[in-house]
N, C-alpha and C positions, 0 to 999 in steps of 0.2 A: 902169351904173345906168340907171333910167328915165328916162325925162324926166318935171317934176315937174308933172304935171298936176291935175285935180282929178278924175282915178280912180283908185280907190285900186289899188297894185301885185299883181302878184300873190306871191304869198307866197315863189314859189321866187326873188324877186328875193336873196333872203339866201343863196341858196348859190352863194356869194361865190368863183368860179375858183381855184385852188394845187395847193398841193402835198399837199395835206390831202383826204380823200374823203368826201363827203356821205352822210347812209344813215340813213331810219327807223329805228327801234326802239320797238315794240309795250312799253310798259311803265304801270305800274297805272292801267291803262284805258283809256290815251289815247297817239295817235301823236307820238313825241317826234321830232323834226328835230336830226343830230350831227353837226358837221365831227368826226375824225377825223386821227391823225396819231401815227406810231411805231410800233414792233414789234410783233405784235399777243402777242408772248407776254412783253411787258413788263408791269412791275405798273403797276394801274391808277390814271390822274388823271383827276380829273371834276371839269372846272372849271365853273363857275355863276356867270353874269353878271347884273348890276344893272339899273335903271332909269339912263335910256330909251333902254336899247341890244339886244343881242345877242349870238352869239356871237360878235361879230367883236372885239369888246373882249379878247379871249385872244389874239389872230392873233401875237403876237409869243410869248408863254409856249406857245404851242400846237405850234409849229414848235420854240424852243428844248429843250423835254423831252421831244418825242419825239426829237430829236436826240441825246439824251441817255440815252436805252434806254428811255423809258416811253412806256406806251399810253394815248394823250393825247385827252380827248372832253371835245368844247364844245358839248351842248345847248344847243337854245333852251328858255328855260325856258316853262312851260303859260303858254300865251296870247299868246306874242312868235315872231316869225318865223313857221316853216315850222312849228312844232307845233301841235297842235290847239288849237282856243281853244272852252276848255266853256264853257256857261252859270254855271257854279260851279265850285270845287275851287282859290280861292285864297286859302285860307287854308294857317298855317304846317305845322298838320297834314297835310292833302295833299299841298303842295309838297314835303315832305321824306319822304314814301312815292311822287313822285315820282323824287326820286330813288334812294331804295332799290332802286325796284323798278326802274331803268334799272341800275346797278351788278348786279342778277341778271340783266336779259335779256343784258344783254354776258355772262353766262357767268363772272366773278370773285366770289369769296367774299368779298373785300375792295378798296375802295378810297382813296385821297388824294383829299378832299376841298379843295378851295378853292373863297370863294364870294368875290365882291366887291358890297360894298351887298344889296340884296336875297338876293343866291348867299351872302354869310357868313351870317345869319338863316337860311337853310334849310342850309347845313352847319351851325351849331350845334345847330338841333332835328335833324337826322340823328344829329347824335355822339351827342346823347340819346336818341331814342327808338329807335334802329337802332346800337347800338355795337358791334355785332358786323363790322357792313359796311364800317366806319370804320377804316383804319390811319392816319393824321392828321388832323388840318385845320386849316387857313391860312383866313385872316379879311381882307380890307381893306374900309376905310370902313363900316363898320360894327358895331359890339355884340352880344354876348347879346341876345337878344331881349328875356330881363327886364332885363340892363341898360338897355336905351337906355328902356323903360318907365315905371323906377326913376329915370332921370335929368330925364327931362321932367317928371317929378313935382315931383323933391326940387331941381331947379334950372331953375326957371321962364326965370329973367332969361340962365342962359348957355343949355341945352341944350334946354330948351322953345324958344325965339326962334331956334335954329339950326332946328329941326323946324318952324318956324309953318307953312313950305309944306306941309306935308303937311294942313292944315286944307283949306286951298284946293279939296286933291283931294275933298274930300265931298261937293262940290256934285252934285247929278246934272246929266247930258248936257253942261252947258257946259264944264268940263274936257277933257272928250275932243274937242269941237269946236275949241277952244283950241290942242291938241296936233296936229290932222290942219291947221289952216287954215296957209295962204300956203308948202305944199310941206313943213309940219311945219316951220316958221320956231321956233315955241317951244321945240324940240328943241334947237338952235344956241343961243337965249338960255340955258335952263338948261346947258347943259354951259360955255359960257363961264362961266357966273356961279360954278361948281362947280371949274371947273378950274382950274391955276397958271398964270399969268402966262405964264412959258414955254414951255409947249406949246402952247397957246390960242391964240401967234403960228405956228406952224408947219404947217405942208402937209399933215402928217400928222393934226392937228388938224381944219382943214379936208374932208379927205376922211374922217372917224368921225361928223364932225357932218352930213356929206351923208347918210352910209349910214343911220345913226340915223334920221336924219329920213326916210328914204324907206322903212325898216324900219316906223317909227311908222303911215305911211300904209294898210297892209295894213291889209283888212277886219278891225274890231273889236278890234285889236292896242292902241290906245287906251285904251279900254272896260277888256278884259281887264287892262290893266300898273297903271290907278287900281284897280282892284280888292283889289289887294295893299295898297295903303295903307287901302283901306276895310274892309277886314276887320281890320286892323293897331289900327286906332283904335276903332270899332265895338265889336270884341270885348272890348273892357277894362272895358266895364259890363254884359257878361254873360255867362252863366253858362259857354257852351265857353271864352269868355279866361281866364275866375280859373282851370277846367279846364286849361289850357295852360301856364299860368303855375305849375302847381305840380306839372306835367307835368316842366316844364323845368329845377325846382328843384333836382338835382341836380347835382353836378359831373363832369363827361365826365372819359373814361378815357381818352383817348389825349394825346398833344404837340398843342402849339393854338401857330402861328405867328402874328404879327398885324404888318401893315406899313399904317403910317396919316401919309396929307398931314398937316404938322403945320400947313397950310395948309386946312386941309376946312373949307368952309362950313358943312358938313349934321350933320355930327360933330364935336364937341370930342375933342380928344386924352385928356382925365380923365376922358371919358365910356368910351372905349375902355380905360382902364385898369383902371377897373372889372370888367371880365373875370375877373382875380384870383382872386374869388371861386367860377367858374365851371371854373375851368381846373385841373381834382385831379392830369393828371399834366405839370402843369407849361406857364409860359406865357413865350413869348421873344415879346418886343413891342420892332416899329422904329421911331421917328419917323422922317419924312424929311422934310427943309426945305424948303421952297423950292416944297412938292409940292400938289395938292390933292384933288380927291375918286377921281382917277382912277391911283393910282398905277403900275399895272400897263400903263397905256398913256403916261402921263408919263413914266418911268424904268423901260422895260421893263425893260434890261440887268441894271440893279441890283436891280429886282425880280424877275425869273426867277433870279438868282444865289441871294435868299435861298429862295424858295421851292425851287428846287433842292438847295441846303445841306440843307432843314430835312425834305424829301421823305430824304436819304440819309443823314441821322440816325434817321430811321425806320426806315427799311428796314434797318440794319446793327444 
């Protein structure tokens, strides 16, 4: 990694050495940046990482199921990392015709979707407004996009007050200064505050909250990853939100897995169950104790085991 100075990195610092292969791909409009990993005439998984990370938050699921026979791809998502960062296009609409049309340039008629925090919000609008592209999708730390809406609403004192940060992000420019100062220090505060106890103490820990933080640094990566939350909130008092929101009002056709910290700061667990309603062909939902926003990098083993299961109940 770089050393943490106060220029910002250059963007290829994320394509992060393995066993896994780096490699553009041209898709709806804009250059998306993909580790890589597994056969390539496996079926397809297209994992979608959260705030304020990248795609390195899969590095354990990424290498596990292509191990496993599937052709396994971790975008950075529009505006993080090595992918292009537009002046616009992050809203949920976009994002999830981002990824459609990344699941066509690879060449598959279908893929497994998993998103974690921000990546399950654009696999859910994928399931719906692209179901044809969609053979599952896995969810963590995060809701239906009208759920978690519905919830801030209809419960101010739990699931509004779990969301209060995301107010924060509306500020202009001072956020994003926030996020880039003292080597991206704020990066390390929020994952600690986000994360379980247990990992939080570990090496492993230590070295996501480096890479995060020096990720964050890249010209405008900042800028772009508030953006997602400003369109998120923004849009609710006007006219493309209530458009989205009644976009999304139907319930998806495929199996919807869902593995949630019963520990998450940022989500209540009865927020995440609310899904329910969303999930037409059916919803297997995991709490795990002990856990918090990050489960996929807290309890990989156990979390690649279920999304594994729940990928070969698909496919069979």
């Amino acid at each position: 990694m770089s050393a943490t100075t106060g220029t910002p990195p250059d963007p290829s610092v994320v394509r992060v050495p393995g066993p896994w292969t780096h490699r553009a791909v041209s898709a709806n409009g804009i250059r998306i940046h993909l580790a890589e990993y597994g056969p390539p005439t496996g079926p397809l998984v297209v994992l979608l990482h959260g705030f304020p990370e990248f795609w390195w938050t899969w590095r354990h699921q990424l290498l596990a199921l292509g191990d496993a026979g599937y052709r396994v791809v971790a975008p950075d998502l529009r505006g993080y990392g090595d992918t292009d960062k537009t002046p616009r296009g992050y809203d949920l609409w976009t994002l999830a015709g981002d990824c459609a049309g990344l699941i066509r340039a690879l060449g598959e008629p279908r893929a497994h979707v998993v998103g974690h925090d921000w990546g399950a919000a654009i696999g859910w609008t994928v399931a719906t407004l692209h179901p044809r592209l969609v053979v599952s999708l896995t969810g963590l730390g995060a809701p239906h996009p009208v759920v978690m809406r519905d919830a801030v609403l209809r419960d101010p004192l739990g699931q509004g007050r779990a969301s209060r940060y995301m107010a924060g992000f509306q500020l202009p420019r001072l956020p994003e200064r926030s996020l880039r100062a003292d080597g991206g220090a704020r990066v390390g505060r929020i994952m600690r505050a986000w994360a379980g106890p247990e990992w939080a103490a570990t090496t492993d820990f230590a070295d996501a909250v480096a890479r995060n933080a020096e990720a964050m640094r890249i010209s405008t990566v900042a800028h772009c990853s508030l953006e997602y939350y400003r369109w998120s909130m923004r849009s609710q008092v006007r006219p493309d939100g209530r458009r989205f929101a009644r976009e999304l009002s139907r319930p998806v056709g495929v199996p919807v897995l869902q593995v949630h910290g019963a520990d998450d700061p940022c989500v209540l667990d009865t927020t995440m169950r609310g899904d329910e309603r969303f999930a037409g062909a059916g919803l297997t939902h995991h709490t795990l104790p002990a856990t918090g926003h990050f489960p996929q990098q807290e309890h990989p083993t156990h979390v690649t085991a279920l999304i594994g299961a729940h990928l070969q109940r698909c496919d069979g």
